[in-house]
C-alpha atoms as a printed R data frame, in Angstrom:
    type eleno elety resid chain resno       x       y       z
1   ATOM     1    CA   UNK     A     1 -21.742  -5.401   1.762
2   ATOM     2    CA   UNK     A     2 -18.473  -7.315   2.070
3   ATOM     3    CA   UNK     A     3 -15.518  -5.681   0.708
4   ATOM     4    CA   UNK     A     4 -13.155  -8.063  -1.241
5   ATOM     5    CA   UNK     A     5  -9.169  -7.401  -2.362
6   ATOM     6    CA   UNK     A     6  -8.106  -6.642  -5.611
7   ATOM     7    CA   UNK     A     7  -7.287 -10.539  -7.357
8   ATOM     8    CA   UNK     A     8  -5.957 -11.501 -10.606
9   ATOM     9    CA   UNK     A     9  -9.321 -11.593 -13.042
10  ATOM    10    CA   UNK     A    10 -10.057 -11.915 -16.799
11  ATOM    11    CA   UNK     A    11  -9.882  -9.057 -18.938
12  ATOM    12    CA   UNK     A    12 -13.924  -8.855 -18.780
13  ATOM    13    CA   UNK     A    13 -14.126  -7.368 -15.177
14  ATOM    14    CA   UNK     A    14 -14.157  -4.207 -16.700
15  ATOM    15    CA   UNK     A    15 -11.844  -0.949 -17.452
16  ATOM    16    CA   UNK     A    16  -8.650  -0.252 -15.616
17  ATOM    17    CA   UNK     A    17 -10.229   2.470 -13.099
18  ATOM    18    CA   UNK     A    18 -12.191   0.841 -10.822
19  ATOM    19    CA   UNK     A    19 -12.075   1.101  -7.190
20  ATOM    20    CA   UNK     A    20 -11.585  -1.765  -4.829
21  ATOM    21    CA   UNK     A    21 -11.322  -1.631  -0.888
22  ATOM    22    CA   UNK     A    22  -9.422  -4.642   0.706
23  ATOM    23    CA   UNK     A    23 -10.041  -6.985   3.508
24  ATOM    24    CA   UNK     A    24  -7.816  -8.119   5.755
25  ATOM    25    CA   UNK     A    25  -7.272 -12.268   6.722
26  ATOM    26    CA   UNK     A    26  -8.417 -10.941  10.534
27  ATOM    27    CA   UNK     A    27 -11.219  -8.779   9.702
28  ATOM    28    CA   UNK     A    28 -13.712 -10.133  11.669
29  ATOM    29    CA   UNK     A    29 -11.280  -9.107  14.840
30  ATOM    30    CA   UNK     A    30 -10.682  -5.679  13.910
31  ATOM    31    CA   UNK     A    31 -10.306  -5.570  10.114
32  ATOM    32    CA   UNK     A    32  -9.653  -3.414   7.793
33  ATOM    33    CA   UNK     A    33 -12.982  -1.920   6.085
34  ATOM    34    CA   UNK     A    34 -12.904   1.562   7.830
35  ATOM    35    CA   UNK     A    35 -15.533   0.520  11.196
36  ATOM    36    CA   UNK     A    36 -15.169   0.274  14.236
37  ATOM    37    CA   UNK     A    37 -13.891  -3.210  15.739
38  ATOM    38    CA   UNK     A    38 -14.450  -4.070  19.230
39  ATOM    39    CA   UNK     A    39 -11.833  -2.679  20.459
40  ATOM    40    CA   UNK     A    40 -13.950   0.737  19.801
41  ATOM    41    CA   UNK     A    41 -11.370   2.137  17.344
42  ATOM    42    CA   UNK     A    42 -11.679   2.636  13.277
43  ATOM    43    CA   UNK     A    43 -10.093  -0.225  11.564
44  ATOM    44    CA   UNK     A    44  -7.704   0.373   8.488
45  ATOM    45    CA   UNK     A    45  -9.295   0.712   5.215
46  ATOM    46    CA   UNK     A    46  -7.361   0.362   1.664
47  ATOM    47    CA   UNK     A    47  -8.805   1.378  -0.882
48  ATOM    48    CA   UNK     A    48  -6.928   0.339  -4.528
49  ATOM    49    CA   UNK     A    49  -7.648   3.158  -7.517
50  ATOM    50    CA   UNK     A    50  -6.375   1.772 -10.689
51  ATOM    51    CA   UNK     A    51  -5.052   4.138 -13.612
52  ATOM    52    CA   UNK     A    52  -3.424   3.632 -16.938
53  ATOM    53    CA   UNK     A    53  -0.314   4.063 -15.747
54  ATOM    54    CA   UNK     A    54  -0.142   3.530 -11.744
55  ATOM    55    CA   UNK     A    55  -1.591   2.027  -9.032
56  ATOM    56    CA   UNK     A    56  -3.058   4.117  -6.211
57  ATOM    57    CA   UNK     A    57  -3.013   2.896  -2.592
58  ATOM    58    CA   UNK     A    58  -5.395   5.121  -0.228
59  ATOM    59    CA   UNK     A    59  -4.811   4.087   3.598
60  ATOM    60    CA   UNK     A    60  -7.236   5.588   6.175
61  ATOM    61    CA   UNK     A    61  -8.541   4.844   9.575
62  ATOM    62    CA   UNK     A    62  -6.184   3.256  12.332
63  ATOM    63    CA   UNK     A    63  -3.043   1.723  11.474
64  ATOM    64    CA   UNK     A    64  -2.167  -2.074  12.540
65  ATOM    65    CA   UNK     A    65   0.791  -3.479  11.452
66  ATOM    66    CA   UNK     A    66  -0.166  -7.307  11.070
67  ATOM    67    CA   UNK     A    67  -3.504  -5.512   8.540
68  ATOM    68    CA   UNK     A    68  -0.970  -3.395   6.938
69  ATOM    69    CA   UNK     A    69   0.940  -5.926   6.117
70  ATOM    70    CA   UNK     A    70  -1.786  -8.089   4.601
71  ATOM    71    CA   UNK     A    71  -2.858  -5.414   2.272
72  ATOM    72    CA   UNK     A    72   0.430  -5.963   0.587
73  ATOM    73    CA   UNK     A    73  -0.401  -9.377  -1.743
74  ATOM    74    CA   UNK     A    74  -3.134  -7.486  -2.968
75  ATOM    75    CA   UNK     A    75  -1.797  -4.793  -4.426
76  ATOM    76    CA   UNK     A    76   1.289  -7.081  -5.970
77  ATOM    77    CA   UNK     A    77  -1.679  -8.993  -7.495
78  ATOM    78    CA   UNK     A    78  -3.088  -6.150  -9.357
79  ATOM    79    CA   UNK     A    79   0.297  -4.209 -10.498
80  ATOM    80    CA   UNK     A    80   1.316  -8.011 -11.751
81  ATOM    81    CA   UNK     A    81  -2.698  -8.014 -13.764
82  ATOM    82    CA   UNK     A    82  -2.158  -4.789 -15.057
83  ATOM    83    CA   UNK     A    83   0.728  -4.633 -15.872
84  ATOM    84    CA   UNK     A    84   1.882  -1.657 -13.832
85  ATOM    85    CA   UNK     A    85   5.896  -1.012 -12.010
86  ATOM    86    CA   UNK     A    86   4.236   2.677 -10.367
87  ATOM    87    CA   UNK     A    87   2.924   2.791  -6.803
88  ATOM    88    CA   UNK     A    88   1.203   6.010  -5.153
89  ATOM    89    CA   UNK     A    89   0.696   4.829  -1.732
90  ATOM    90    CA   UNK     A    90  -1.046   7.434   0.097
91  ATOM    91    CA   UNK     A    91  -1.641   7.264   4.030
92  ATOM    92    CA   UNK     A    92  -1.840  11.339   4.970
93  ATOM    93    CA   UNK     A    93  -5.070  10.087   6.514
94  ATOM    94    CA   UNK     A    94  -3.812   7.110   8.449
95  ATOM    95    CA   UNK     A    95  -4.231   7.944  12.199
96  ATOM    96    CA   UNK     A    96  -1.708   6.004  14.882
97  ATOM    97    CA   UNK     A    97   0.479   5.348  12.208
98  ATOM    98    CA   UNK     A    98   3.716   3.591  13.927
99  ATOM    99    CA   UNK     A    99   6.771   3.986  15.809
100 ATOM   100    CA   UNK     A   100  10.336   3.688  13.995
101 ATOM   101    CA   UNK     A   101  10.302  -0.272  14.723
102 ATOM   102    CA   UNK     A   102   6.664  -1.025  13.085
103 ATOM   103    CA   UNK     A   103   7.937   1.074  10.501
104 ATOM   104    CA   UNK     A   104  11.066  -1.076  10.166
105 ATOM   105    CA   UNK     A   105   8.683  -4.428  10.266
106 ATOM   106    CA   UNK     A   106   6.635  -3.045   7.853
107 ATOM   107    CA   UNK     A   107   9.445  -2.082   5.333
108 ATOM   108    CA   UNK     A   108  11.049  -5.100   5.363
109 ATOM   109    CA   UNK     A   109   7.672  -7.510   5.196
110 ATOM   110    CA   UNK     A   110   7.209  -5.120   1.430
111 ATOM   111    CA   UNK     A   111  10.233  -5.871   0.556
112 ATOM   112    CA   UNK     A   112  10.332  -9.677   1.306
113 ATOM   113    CA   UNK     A   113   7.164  -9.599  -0.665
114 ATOM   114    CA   UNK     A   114   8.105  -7.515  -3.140
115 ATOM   115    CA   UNK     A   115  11.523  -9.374  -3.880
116 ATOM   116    CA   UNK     A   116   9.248 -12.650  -4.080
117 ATOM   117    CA   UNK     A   117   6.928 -10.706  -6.304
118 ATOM   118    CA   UNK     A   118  10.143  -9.741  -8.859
119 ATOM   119    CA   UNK     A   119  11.211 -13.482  -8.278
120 ATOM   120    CA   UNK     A   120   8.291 -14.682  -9.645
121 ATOM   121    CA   UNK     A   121   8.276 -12.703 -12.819
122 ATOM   122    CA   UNK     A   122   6.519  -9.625 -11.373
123 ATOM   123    CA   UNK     A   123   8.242  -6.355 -13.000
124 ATOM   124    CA   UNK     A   124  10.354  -4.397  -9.999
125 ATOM   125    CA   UNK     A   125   8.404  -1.153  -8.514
126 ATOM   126    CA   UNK     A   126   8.784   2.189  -7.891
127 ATOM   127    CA   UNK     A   127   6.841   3.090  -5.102
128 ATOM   128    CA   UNK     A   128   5.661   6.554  -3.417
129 ATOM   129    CA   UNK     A   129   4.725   6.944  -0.132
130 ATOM   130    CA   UNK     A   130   2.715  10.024   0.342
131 ATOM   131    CA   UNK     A   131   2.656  11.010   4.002
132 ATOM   132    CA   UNK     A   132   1.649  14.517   6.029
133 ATOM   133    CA   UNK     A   133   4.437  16.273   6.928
134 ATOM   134    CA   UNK     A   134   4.367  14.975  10.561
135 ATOM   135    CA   UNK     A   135   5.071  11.492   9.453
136 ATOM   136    CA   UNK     A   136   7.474  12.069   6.716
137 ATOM   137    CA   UNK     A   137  11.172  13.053   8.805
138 ATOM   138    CA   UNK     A   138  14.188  13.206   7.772
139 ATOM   139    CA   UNK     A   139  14.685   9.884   9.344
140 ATOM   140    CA   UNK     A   140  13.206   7.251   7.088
141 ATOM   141    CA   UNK     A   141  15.137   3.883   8.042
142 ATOM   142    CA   UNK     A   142  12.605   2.174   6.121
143 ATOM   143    CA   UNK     A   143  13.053   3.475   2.814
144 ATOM   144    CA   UNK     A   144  17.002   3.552   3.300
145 ATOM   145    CA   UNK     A   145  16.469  -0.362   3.977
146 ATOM   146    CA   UNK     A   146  14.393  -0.746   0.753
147 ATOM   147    CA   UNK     A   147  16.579   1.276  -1.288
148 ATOM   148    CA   UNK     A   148  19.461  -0.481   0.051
149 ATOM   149    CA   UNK     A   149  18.177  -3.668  -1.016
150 ATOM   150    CA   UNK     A   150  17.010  -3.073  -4.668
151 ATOM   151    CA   UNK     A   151  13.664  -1.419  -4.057
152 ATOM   152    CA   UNK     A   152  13.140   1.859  -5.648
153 ATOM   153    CA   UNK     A   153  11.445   4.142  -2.676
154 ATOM   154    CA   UNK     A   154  10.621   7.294  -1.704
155 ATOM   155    CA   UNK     A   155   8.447   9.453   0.669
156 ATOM   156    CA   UNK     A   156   6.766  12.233   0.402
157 ATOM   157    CA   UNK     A   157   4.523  15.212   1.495
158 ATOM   158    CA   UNK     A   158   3.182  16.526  -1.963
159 ATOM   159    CA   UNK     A   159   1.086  14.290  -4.161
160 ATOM   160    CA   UNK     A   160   2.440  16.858  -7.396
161 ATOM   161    CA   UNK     A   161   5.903  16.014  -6.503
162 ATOM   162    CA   UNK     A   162   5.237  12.125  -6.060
163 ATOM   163    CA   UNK     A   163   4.089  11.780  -9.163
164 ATOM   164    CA   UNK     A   164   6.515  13.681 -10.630
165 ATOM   165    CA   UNK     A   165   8.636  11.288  -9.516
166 ATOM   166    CA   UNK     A   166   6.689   8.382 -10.605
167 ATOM   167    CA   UNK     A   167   6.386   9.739 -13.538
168 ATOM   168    CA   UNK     A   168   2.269   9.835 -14.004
């Protein structure tokens, strides 16, 4: 079955908590719906949970920065439908997740989107990246960038305390 991204529909697609798993642009290559591409290793796989009062971003399987990175429109398209500024991105299962540069790419490619998304009438976002503790440092250049910049941004380690934060 082909998976599809989260788009902008009518109100009769149904309630708020249904689950959606994204494809990437290049999935026929080595996309991103959790098998294995030719290159033998498993491709990334987002899956988008909506709730009343947050999205929920669940990245698995191997990371790839250009995928990554077209996952983002997606989930700007459903916080814009719903209605929704919270973001509970959660990649503790992510596996080859990047070095400090990809991380730096990544960063700023959200926020370029994002800032187009708030341009366009989207409502800013607070977003929470929920990490295992061997990804989340002390060093985290790209949520100092974000932060700098307008975004609101923050890692973390423990889903309680993320949505603390988020408020959910």
């Amino acid at each position: 079955m082909p998976l599809r991204c989260i788009t902008p529909t009518s109100p009769s697609d149904g309630p708020r908590s249904r689950e959606t798993t994204a494809a990437c642009p290049g999935a026929t290559a080595h996309g991103v719906d959790g098998t294995k591409g030719r290159c033998g290793m498993t491709r990334l796989s987002v899956a988008y949970k909506e709730h009343d009062d947050y999205l929920e971003v669940v990245a698995t399987g191997r990371y790839d920065l250009q995928e990554a990175m077209a996952t983002v429109p997606a989930a700007l398209s459903a916080c814009r439908r719903l209605g929704l500024t919270n973001v509970l991105v959660d990649y503790r299962e992510l596996k080859g997740v990047a070095a400090i540069t990809q991380k730096i790419l990544f960063s700023v490619d959200v926020l370029d989107k994002h800032n187009a998304y708030v341009a366009g009438g989207g409502l800013p976002l607070r977003i929470a990246y929920l990490g295992s503790p061997d990804l989340v440092t002390a060093y985290q250049p790209g949520a100092e960038i974000a932060n700098r910049n307008g975004m609101d941004v923050k890692l973390f380690t423990d889903e309680d305390e993320a949505r603390r934060w988020l408020g959910v």
